[in-house]
C-alpha atoms as one frame of an Amber mdcrd trajectory, in Angstrom:
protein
   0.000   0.000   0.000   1.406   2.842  -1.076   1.971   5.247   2.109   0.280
   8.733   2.053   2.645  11.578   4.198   0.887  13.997   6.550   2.871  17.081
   5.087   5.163  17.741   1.910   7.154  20.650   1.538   8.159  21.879  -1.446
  11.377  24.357  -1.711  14.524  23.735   0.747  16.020  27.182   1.477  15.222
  28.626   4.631  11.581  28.612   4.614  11.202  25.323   3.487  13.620  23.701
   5.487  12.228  25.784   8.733   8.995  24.927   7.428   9.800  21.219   7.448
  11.636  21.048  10.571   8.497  22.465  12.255   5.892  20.231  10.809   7.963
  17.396  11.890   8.676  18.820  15.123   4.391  18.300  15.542   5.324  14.927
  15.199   3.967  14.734  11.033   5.286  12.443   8.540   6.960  14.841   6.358
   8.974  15.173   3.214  11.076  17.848   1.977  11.577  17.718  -1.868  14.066
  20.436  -3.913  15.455  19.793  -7.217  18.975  20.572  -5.179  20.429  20.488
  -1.973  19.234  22.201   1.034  20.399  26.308   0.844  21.642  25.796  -2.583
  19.430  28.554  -3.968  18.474  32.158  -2.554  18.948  30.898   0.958  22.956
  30.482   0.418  23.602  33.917  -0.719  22.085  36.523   1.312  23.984  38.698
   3.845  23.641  36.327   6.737  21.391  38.684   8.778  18.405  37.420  11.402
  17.183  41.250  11.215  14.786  40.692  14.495  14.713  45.271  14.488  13.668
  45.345  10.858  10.992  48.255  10.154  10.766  49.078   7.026  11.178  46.951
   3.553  13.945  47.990   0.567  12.227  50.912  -1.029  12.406  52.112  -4.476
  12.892  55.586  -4.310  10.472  58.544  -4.854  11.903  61.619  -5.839  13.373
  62.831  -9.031  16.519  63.075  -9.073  17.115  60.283  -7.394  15.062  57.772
  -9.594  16.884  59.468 -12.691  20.485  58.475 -11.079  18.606  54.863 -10.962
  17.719  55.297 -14.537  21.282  55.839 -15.618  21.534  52.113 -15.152  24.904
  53.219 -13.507  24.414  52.283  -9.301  25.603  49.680  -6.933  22.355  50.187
  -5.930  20.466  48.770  -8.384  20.515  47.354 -11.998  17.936  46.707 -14.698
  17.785  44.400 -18.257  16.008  47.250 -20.479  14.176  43.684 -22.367  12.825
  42.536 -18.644  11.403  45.922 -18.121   7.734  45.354 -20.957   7.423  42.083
 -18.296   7.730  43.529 -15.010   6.412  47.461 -15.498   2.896  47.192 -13.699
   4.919  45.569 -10.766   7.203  48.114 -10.586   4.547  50.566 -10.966   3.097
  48.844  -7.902   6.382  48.756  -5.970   7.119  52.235  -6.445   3.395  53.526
  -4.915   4.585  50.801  -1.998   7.337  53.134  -1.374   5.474  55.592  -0.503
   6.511  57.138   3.277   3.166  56.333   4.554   3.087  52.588   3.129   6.219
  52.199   4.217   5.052  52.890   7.801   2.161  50.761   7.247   3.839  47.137
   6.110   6.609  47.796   9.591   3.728  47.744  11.108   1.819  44.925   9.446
   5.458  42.759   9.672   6.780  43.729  12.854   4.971  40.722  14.578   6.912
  38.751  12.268  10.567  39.981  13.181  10.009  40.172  16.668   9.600  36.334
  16.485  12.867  36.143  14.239  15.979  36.435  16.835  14.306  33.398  19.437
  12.844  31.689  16.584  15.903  31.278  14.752  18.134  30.579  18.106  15.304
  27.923  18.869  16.012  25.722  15.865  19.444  26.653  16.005  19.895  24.581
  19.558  17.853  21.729  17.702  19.822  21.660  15.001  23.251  21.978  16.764
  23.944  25.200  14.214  25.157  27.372  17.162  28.330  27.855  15.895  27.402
  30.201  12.979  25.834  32.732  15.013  27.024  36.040  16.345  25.074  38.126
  18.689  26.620  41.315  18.278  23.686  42.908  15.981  24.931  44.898  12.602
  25.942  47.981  11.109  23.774  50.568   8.621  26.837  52.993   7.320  26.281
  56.466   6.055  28.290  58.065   4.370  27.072  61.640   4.721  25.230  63.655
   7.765  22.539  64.417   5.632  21.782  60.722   5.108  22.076  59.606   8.894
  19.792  62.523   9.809  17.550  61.302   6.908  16.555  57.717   9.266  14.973
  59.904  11.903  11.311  59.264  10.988  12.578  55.383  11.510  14.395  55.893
  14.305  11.178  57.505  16.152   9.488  54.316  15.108  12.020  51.528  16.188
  12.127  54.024  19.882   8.409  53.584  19.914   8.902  49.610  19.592  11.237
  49.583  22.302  14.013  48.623  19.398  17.383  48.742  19.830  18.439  50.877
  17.018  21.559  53.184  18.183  22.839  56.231  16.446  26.882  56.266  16.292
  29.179  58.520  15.510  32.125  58.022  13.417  34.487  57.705  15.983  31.913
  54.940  17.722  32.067  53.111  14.841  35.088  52.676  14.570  35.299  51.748
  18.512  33.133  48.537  17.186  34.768  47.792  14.089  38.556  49.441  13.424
  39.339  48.258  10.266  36.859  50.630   8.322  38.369  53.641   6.976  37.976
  56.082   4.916  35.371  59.384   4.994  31.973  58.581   6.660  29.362  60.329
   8.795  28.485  57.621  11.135  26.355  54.661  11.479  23.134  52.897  13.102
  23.683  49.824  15.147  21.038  47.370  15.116  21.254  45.506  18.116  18.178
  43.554  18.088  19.626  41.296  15.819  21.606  37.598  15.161  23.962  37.172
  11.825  25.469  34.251  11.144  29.092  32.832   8.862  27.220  30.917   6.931
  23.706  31.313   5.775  23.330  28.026   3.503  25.379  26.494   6.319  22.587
  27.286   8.068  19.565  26.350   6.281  21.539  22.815   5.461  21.586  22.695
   9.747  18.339  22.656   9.539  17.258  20.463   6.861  19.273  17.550   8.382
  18.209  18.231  11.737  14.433  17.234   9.748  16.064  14.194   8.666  17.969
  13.471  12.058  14.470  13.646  13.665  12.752  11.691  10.896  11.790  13.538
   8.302  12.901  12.580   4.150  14.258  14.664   2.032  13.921  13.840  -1.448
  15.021  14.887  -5.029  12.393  16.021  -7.012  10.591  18.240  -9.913   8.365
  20.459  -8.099   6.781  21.557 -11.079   5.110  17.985 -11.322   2.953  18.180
  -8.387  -0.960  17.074  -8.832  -3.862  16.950  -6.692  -4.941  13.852  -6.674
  -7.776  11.810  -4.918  -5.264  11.162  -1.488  -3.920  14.575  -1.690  -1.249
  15.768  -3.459   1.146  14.005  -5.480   4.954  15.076  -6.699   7.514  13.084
  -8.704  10.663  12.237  -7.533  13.847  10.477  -8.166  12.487   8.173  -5.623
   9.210   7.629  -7.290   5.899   9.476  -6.614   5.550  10.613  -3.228   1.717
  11.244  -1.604   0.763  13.813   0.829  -2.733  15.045   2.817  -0.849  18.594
   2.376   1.566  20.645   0.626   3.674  23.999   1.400   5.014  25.682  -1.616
   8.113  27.174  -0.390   9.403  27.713  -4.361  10.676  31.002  -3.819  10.600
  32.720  -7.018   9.598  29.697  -9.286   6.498  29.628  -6.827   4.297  31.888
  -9.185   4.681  29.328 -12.022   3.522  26.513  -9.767   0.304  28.118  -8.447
  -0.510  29.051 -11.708  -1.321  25.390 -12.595  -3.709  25.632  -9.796  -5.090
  28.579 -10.943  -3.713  31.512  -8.977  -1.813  34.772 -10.141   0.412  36.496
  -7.683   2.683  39.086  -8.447   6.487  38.117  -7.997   9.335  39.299  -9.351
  12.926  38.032  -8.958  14.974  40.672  -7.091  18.441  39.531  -8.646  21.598
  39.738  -6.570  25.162  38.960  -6.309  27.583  38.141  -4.246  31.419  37.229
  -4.110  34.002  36.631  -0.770  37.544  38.431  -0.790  40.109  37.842   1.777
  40.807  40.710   3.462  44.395  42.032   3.270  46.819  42.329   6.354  45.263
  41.785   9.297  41.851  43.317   8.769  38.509  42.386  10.248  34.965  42.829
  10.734  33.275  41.153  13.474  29.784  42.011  11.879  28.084  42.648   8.850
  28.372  46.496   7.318  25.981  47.738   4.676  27.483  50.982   2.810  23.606
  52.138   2.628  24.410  55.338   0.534  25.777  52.855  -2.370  24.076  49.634
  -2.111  25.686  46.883  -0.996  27.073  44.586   2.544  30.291  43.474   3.672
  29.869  40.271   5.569  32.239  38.381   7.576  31.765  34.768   5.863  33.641
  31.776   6.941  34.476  31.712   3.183  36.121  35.382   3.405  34.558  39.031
   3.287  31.589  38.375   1.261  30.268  41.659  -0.329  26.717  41.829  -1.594
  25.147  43.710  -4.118  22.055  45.334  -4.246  18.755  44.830  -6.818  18.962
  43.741 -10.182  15.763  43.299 -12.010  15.909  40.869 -14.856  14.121  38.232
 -15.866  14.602  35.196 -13.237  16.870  32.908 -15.562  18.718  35.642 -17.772
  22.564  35.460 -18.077  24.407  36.824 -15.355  25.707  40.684 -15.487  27.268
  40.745 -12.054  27.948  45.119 -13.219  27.184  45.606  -9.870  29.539  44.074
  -8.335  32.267  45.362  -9.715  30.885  48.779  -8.491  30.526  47.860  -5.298
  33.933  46.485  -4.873  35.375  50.214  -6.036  32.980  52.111  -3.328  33.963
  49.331  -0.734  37.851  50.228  -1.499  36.998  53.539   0.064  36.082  51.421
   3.080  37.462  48.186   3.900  41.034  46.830   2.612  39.580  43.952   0.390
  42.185  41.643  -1.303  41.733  38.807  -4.062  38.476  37.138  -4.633  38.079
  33.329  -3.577  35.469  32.160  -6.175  36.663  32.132  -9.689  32.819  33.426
 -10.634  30.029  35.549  -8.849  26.754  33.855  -7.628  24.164  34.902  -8.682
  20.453  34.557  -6.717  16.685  36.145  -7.330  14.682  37.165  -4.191  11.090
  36.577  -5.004   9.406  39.977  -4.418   5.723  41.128  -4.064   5.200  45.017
  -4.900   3.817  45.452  -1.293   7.220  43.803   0.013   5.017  41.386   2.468
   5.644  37.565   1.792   2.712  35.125   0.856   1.721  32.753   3.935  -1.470
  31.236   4.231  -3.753  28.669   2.650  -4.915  28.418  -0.645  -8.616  29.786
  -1.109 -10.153  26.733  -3.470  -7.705  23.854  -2.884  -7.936  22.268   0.670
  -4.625  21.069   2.038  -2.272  23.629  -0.252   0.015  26.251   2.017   1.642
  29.165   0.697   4.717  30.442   2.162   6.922  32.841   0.090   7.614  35.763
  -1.389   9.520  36.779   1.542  11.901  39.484  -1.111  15.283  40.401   1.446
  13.762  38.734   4.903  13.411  34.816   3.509  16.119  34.163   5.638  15.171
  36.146   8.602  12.180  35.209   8.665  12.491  31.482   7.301  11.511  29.828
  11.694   9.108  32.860  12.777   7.289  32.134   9.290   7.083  28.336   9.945
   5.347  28.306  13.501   2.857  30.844  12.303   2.260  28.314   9.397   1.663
  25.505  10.879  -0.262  26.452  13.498  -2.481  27.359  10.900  -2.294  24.395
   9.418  -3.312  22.125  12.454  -6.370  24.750  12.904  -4.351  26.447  16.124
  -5.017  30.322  16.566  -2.166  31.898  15.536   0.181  33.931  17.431   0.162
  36.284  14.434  -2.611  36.971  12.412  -1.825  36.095   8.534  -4.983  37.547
   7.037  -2.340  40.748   5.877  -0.045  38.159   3.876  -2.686  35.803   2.072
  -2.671  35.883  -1.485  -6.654  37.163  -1.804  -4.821  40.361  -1.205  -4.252
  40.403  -4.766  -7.638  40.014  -6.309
């Protein structure tokens, strides 16, 4: 008799692998299928931040001048395919209202419930999963390069005071009491305290997915893109033959949208492209944290692989060819900063945040198919959020009340 699994996740980076971990935590039979390894996607390349003080989401600026310098196609910032642009203009359209001051305000608020869960929820699996090691405690760094920039985060700051955050204005000279190595001209920083980063974020997310296996959980190899409600369930194809489930999470990431659409639904997600690439660091220099230049666009992260520097958003259509432009502008600024030395990899990576214009993630359940969960679109916070997003998921899937309310991230939102 063919066996028929409680739970089957679909997607193992962060939110899948958290999301699988969890269900089998409840004690479900459970099986995580990915075309890859675990954290061999999005989930590896991000800047290794558990942003727990997160308010508000990556905007896309609103005045002039400022959207023309983006235009130039010229930033570390931000890059753009001119062919992707017929494909994604209504969602940039959408984006760009999202970044209004006001909307801003409005999704912190709607996601703060969210990443105050993140810090404890990702130090929770971390002691199950024995992934300890990778974590740091000491919080991050937002640099600024001029005063009028630092002075510009005071509507935030006033927010993250009225949530009790930890979100500390520094001076130059503080700065560089936490972190000596920088150099170079700069007005000062913010220190987010309220906040984990880790050495290794696909280090990580593979902790994780074999702690699901440890506790006994299967991963399996698999085409997402073949999964079928059936009479059971669901079904999905894999290299060990077709696997049955009562319910599925799609935790696709980007390639999410084209699986729902065989079900019928339309969401709108766009892959936020980035890059990244680890340096050694010449001499003796260090960083004991991650620092995001914030008036260029991009992160230098302490890795165990090196100094990984990040780059910002490129939009481009999900599976174009690399242009890693960005990078190369990044590493210039970052001179001005940090003493970076040769690259490690021979080649950038390259990954695609799946974005929604209103910068909130899908979680929920579908509206006409009973037994399929939604649970991405989580754009910069996948990551972050990959634990706090699990709980909250399946405690809606055993018919628990939630701790936080997920009628703001269900995909009706979208008509």
């Amino acid at each position: 008799m063919t066996e028929i699994h409680d739970v089957l996740v679909l997607g193992a980076g962060m939110v899948g692998a958290s999301a699988a971990l969890e269900a089998r935590r409840r004690g479900l039979s459970t099986v995580l299928v990915d075309r890859r390894g675990a954290g061999e996607e999005t989930s590896y390349g991000n800047a290794g931040v558990v942003d727990g003080g997160n308010l508000y989401p990556v905007a896309m600026p609103r005045d002039l001048p400022s959207l023309f310098k983006h235009a130039l196609n010229r930033q570390a910032a931000s890059h753009y395919h001119p062919s992707a642009l017929p494909r994604v203009a209504g969602w940039m359209f959408d984006y760009w209202r999202w970044s209004a001051p006001d909307k801003l305000e409005e999704t912190a608020r709607v996601m703060r419930p969210f990443f105050a869960e993140a810090v404890a929820s990702h130090r929770e699996f971390a002691k199950l999963a024995g992934a300890e090691r990778y974590f740091r405690q000491d919080g991050w760094l937002e640099l600024y390069r001029t005063q009028q920039s630092l002075d510009g985060q005071a509507r935030r700051q006033r927010l993250a005071r009225e949530y009790g955050l930890r979100s500390v204005t520094l001076s130059k000279g503080e700065t560089l009491e936490l972190e000596p190595h920088l150099k170079g001209n700069f007005a000062g920083a913010i220190w987010q305290q309220d906040a984990d980063t880790v050495s290794s974020p696909g280090g990580v997310t593979k902790a994780y997915a074999e702690a699901f296996v440890a506790a006994g959980g299967r991963f399996a190899k698999g085409d997402a893109m073949t999964l079928a409600k059936v009479p059971e369930g669901f079904a999905v194809e894999t290299a060990d033959g077709r696997i049955l489930a009562r319910q599925v999470v799609v935790a696709l990431g980007i390639w999410s949208a084209d699986l729902i659409a065989k079900f019928g639904y339309s969401v709108p997600l766009t892959a936020k492209r980035g890059y990244h690439r680890h340096y050694q660091p010449k001499g003796n220099a260090f960083l004991t944290r991650q620092v995001c230049d914030e008036d260029v666009g991009y992160c230098l992260c302490p890795m165990e692989q090196g100094i990984r520097l990040t780059t910002g958003i490129e939009i481009a259509m999900p599976d174009a060819p690399k242009t890693p432009v960005q990078l190369e502008r990044a590493l210039r600024a970052a001179g001005d900063l940090f003493d970076l030395g040769e690259p490690v990899e021979a080649e950038p990576w390259m990954g695609r945040r799946p974005a929604t214009p209103d910068s909130r993630p899908v979680i929920g359940a579908a509206p006409r198919h009973e037994g399929l969960w939604f649970a991405f679109g989580h754009g910069h916070w996948g990551f972050t959020l990959g634990p706090a997003t699990a709980k909250a998921l399946l405690a809606a899937m055993a018919g628990e009340a939630p701790r936080i309310d997920l009628k703001p991230y269900r995909i009706e939102r979208f008509g």
